[in-house]
Short mmCIF file of the C-alpha atoms (twelve columns), coordinates in Angstrom:
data_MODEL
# 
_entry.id   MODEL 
# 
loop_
_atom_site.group_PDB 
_atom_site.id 
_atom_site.type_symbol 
_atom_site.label_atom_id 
_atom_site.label_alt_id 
_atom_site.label_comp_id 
_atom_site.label_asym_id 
_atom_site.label_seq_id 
_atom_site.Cartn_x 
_atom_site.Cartn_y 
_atom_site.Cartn_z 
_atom_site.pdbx_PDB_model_num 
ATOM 1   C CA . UNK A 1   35.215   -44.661 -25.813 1 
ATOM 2   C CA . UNK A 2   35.860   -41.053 -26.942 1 
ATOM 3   C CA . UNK A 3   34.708   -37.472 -26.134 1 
ATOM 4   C CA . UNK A 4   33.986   -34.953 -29.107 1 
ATOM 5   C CA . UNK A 5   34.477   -31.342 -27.309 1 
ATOM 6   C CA . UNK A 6   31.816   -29.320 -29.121 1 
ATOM 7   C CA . UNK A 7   32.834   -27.302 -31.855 1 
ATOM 8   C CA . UNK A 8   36.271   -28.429 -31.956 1 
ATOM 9   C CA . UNK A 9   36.766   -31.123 -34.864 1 
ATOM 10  C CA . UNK A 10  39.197   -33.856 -32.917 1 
ATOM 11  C CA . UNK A 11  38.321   -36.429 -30.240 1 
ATOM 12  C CA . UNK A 12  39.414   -37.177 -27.305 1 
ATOM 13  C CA . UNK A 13  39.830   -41.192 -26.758 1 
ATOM 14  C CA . UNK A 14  39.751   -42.337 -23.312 1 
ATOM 15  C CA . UNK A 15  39.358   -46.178 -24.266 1 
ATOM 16  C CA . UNK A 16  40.580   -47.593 -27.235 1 
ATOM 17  C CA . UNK A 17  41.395   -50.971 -27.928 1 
ATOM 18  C CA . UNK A 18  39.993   -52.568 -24.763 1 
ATOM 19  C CA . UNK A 19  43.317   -50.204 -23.017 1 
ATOM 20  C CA . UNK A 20  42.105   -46.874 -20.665 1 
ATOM 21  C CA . UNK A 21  44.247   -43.799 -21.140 1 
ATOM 22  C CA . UNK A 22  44.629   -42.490 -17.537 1 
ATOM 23  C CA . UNK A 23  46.715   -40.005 -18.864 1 
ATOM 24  C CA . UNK A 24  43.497   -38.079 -20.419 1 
ATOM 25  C CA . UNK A 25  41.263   -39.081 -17.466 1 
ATOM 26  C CA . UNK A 26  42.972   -36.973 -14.969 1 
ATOM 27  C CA . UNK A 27  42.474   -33.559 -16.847 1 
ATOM 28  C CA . UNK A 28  39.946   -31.352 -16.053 1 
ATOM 29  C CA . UNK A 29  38.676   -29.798 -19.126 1 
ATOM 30  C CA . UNK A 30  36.994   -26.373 -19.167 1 
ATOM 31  C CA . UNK A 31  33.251   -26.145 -20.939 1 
ATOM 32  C CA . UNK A 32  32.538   -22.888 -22.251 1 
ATOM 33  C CA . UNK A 33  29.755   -20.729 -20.883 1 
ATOM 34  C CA . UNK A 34  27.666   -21.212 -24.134 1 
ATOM 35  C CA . UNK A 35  28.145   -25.050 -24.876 1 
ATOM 36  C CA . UNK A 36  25.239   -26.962 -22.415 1 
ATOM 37  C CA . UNK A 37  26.120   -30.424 -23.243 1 
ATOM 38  C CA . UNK A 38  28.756   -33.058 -23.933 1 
ATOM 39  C CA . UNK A 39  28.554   -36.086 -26.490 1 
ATOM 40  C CA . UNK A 40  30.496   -38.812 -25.886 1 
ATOM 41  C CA . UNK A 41  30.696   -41.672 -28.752 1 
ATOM 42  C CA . UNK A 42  31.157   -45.330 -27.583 1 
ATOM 43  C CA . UNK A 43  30.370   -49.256 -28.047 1 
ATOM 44  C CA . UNK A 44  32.022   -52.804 -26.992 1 
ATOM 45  C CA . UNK A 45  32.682   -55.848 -28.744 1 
ATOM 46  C CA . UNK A 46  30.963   -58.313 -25.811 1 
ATOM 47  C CA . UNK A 47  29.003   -57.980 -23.317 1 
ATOM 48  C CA . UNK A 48  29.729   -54.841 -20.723 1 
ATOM 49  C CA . UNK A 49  26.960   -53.292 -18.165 1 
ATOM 50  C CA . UNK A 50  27.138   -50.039 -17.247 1 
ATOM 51  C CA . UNK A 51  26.210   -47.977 -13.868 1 
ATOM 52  C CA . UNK A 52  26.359   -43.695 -14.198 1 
ATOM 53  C CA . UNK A 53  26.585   -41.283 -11.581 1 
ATOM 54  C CA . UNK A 54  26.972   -37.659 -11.491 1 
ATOM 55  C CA . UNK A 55  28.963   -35.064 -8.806  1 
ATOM 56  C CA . UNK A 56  28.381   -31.105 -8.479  1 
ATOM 57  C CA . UNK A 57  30.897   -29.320 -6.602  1 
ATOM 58  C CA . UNK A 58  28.203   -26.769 -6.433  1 
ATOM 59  C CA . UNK A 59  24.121   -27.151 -6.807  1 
ATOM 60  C CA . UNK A 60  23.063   -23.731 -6.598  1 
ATOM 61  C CA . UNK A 61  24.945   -23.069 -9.803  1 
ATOM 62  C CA . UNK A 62  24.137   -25.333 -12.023 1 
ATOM 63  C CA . UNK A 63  22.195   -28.493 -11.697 1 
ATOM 64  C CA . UNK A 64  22.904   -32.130 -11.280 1 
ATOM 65  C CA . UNK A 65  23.787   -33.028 -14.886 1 
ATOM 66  C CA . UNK A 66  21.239   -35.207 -17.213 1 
ATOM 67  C CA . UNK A 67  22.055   -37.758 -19.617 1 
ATOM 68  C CA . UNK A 68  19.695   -39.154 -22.230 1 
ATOM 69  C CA . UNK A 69  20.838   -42.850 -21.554 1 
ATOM 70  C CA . UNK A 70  19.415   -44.825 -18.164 1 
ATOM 71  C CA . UNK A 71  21.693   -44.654 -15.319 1 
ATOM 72  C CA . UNK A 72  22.223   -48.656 -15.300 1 
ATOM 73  C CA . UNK A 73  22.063   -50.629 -18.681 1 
ATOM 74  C CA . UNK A 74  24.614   -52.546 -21.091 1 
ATOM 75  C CA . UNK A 75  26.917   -50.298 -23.404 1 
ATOM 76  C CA . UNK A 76  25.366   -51.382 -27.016 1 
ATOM 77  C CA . UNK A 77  27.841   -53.324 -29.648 1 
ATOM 78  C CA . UNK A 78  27.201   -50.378 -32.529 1 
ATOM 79  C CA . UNK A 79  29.146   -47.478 -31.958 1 
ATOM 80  C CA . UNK A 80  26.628   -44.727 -30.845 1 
ATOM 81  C CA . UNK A 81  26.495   -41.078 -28.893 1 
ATOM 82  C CA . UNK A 82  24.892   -40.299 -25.638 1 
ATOM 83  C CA . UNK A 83  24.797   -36.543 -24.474 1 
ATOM 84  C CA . UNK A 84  24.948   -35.145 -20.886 1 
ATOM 85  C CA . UNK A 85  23.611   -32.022 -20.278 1 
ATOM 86  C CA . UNK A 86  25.298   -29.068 -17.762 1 
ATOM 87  C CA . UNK A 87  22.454   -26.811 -17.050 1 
ATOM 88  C CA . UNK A 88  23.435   -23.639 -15.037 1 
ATOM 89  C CA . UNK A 89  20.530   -22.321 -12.616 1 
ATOM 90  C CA . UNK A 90  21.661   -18.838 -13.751 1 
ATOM 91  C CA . UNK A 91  21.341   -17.612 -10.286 1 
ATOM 92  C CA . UNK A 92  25.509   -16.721 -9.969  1 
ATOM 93  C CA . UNK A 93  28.832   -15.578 -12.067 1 
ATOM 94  C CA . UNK A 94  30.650   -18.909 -11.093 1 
ATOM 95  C CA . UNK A 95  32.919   -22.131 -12.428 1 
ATOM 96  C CA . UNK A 96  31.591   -25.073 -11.219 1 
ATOM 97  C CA . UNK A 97  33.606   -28.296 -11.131 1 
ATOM 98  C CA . UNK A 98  31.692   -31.688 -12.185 1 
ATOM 99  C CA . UNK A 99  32.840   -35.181 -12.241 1 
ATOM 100 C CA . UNK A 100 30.676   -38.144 -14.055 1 
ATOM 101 C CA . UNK A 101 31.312   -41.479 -13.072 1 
ATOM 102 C CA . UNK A 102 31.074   -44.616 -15.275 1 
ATOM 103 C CA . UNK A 103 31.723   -47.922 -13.688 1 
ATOM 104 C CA . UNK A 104 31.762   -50.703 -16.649 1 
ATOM 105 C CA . UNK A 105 31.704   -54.432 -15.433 1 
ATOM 106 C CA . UNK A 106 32.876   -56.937 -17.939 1 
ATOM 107 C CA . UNK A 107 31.994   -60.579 -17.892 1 
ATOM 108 C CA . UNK A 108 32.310   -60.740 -14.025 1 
ATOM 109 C CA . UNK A 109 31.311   -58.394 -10.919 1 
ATOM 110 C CA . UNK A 110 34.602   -58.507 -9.574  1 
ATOM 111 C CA . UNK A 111 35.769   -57.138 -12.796 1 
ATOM 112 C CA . UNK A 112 34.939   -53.579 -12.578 1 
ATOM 113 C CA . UNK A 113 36.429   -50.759 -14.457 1 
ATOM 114 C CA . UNK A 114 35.543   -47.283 -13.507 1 
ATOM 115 C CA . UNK A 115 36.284   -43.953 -15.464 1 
ATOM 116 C CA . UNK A 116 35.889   -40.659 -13.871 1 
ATOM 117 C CA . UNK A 117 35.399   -37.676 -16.528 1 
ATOM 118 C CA . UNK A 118 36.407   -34.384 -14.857 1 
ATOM 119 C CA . UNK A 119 35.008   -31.301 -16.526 1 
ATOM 120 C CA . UNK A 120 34.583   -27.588 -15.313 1 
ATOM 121 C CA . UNK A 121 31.374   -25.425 -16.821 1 
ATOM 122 C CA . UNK A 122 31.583   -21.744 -16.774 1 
ATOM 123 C CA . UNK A 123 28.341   -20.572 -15.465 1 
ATOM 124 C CA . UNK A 124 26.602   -16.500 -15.908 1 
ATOM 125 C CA . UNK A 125 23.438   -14.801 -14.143 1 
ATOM 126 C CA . UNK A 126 20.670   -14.697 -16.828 1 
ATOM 127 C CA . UNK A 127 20.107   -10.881 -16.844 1 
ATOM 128 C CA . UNK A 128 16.178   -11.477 -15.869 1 
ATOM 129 C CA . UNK A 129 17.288   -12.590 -12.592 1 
ATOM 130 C CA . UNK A 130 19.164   -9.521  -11.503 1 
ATOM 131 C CA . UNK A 131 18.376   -8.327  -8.538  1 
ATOM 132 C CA . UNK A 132 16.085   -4.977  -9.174  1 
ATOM 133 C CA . UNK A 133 17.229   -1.845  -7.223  1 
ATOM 134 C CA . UNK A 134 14.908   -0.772  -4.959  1 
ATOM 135 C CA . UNK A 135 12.557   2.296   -5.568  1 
ATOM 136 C CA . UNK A 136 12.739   3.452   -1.999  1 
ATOM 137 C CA . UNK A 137 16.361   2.080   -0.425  1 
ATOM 138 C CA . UNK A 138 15.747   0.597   2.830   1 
ATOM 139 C CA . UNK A 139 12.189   0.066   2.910   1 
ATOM 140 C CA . UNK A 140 11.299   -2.586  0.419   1 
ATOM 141 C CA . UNK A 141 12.346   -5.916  2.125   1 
ATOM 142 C CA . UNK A 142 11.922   -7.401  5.034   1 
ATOM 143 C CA . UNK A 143 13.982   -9.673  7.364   1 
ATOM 144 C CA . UNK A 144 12.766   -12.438 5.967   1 
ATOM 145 C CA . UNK A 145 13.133   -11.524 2.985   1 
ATOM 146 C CA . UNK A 146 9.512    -10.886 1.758   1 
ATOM 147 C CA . UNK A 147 8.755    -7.047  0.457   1 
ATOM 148 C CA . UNK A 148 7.245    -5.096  2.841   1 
ATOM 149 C CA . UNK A 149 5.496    -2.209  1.534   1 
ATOM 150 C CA . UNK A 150 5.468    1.227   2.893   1 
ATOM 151 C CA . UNK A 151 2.651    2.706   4.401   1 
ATOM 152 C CA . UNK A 152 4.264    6.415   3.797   1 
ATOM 153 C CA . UNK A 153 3.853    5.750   -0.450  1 
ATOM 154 C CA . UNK A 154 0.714    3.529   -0.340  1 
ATOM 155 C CA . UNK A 155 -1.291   6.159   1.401   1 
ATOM 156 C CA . UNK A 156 -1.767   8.790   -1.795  1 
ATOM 157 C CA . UNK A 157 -3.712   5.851   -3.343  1 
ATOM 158 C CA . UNK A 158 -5.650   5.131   -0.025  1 
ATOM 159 C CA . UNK A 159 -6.963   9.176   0.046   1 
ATOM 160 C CA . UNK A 160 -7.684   9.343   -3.953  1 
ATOM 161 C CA . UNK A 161 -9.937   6.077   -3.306  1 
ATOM 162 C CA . UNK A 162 -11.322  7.609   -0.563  1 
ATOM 163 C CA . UNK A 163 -11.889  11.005  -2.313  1 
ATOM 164 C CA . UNK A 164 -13.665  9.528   -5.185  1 
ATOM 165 C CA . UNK A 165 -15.992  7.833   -2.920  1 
ATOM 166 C CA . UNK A 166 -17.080  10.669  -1.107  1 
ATOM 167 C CA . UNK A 167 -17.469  12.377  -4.060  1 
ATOM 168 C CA . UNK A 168 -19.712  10.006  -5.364  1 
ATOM 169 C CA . UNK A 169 -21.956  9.710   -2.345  1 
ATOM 170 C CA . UNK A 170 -22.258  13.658  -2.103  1 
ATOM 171 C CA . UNK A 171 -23.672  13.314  -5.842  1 
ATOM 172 C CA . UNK A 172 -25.832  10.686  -4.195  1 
ATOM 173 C CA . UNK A 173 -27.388  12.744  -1.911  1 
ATOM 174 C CA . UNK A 174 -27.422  16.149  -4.352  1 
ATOM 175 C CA . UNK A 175 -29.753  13.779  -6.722  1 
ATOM 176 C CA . UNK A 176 -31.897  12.659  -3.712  1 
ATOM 177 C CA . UNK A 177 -32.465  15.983  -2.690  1 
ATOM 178 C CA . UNK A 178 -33.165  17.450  -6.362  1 
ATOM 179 C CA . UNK A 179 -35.941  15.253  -6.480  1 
ATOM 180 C CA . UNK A 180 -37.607  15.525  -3.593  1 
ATOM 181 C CA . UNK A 181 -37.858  19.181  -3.966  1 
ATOM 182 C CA . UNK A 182 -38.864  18.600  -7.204  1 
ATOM 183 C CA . UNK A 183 -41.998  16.042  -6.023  1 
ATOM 184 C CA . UNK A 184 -42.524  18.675  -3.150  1 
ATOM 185 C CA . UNK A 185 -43.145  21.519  -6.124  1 
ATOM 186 C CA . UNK A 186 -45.408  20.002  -8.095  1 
ATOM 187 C CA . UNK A 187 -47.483  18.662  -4.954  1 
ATOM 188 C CA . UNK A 188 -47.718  22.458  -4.277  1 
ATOM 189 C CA . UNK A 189 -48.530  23.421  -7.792  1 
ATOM 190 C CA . UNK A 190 -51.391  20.837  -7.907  1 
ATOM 191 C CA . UNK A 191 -52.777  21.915  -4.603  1 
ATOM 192 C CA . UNK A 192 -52.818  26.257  -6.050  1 
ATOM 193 C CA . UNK A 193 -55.290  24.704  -9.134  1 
ATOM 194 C CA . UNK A 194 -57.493  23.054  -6.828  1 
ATOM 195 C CA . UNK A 195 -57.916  26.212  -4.502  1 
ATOM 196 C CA . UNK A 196 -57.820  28.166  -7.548  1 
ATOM 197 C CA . UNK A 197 -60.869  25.888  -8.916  1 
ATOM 198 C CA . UNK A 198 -62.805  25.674  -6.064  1 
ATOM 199 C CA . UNK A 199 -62.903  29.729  -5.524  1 
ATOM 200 C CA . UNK A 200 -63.699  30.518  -9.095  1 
ATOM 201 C CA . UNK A 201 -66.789  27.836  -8.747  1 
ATOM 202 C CA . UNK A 202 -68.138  29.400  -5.456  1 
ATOM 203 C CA . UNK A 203 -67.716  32.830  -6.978  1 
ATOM 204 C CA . UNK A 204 -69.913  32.149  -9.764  1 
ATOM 205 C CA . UNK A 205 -72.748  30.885  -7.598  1 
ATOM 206 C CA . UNK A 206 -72.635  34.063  -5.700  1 
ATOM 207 C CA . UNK A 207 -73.536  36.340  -8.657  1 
ATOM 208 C CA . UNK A 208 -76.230  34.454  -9.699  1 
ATOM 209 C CA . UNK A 209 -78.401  34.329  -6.893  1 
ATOM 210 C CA . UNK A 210 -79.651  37.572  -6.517  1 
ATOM 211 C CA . UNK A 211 -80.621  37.826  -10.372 1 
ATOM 212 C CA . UNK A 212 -82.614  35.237  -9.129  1 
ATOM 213 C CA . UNK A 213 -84.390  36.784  -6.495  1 
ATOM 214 C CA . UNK A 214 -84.666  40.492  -8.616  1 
ATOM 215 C CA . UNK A 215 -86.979  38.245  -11.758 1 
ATOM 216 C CA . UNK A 216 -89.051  37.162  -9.243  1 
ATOM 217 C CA . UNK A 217 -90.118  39.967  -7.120  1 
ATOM 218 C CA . UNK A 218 -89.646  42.853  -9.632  1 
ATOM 219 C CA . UNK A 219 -92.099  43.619  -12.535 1 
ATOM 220 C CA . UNK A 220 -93.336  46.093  -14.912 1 
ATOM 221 C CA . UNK A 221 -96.579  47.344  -14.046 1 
ATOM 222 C CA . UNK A 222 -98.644  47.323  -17.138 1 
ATOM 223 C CA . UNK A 223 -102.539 48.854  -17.756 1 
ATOM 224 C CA . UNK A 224 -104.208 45.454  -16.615 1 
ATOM 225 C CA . UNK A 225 -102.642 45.613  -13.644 1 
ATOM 226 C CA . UNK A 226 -102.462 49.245  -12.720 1 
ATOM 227 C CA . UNK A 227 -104.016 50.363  -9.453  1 
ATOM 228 C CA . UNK A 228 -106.760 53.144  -10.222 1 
ATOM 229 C CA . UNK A 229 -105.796 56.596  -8.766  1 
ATOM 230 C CA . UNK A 230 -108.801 57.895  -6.753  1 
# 
């Protein structure tokens, strides 16, 4: 069994020949920053099972590592890779000590072999998860934790909401009253033409009476109808 550090073109043999190297077991190697996984290359000659485990000195930086191989199973007689991944949360700045565990049993239970593989990730922040300064110092958070908001900031956009509403219902009202007035005017104006009507009518009736009256008890008086003068 060997370990091919990435980007580095050697390997690292920690079985080889059916003999362990403790000497290479013990060391701790560092994994940059910028390499996420390992690849380890391995196979048997008979029949070995397999149980993996995983340790994390330190959760909150970087999570328990995966691998893309089942945590129990029987190493395969080809030689092939499997890859464990070191994902950092990307919460802290830190170095985070990890330790993968590999317990091989050959022909027998009580024959048990088991390899511990030391490494140490370098872990950074991701810059999205910065902590953002606050706009007003001392009055965005909370106890708990939660932003709390200031009432002393939020209140210019309470009065402009309020200010456009009042100016809206006072426009409300103006057109209300525009029309009214405007129904009350032409009421009046309809009302002057039918006084104005009715006066001219009666009026007109007036002067033509009496022309009346003058035709019929007014006439010439002609030779057939003169009165003799005695």
């Amino acid at each position: 069994m060997s370990y091919n550090p990435i980007g580095l073109d050697a390997e690292l043999y920690y079985v080889r020949n059916d003999v362990v190297s403790y000497y290479a077991l013990p060391f701790k190697l560092l994994v940059p920053g910028e390499t996420n996984s390992l690849h380890f290359t391995w196979h048997a000659k008979s029949k070995v099972e397999y149980t993996l485990g995983f340790q994390v000195d330190n959760p909150a930086v970087m999570d328990m590592p995966q691998a893309n191989i089942s945590a129990r199973g029987e190493i395969p007689r080809k030689e092939s890779v499997f890859r464990v991944d070191l994902l950092c949360t990307g919460t802290f700045d830190s170095e985070v000590a990890m330790e993968m565990q590999l317990n091989l049993t050959i022909n027998s239970s009580k024959n048990i072999t088991v390899l511990n593989f030391k490494r140490r990730k370098i872990c950074f922040k991701k810059p999205e998860q910065e902590e953002k300064s606050p706009m007003y110092p001392g009055k965005n958070s909370s106890k708990d934790g939660r932003t709390a908001f200031d009432a002393v900031h939020t209140a210019p956009a309470t009065s402009t909401r309020v200010f456009y509403i009042s100016v809206g219902v006072c426009c409300a009202v103006i057109f209300l009253v525009a029309i009214i007035l405007a129904v009350l005017h032409l009421h009046s104006m309809k009302r002057v033409e039918l006084n104005d009507s009715m006066s001219e009518s009666g009026s007109s009736q007036g002067l033509s009476q009496p022309s009346t009256q003058t035709t019929q008890y007014l006439r010439a008086d002609t030779p057939n109808n003169a009165t003799p003068v005695t």
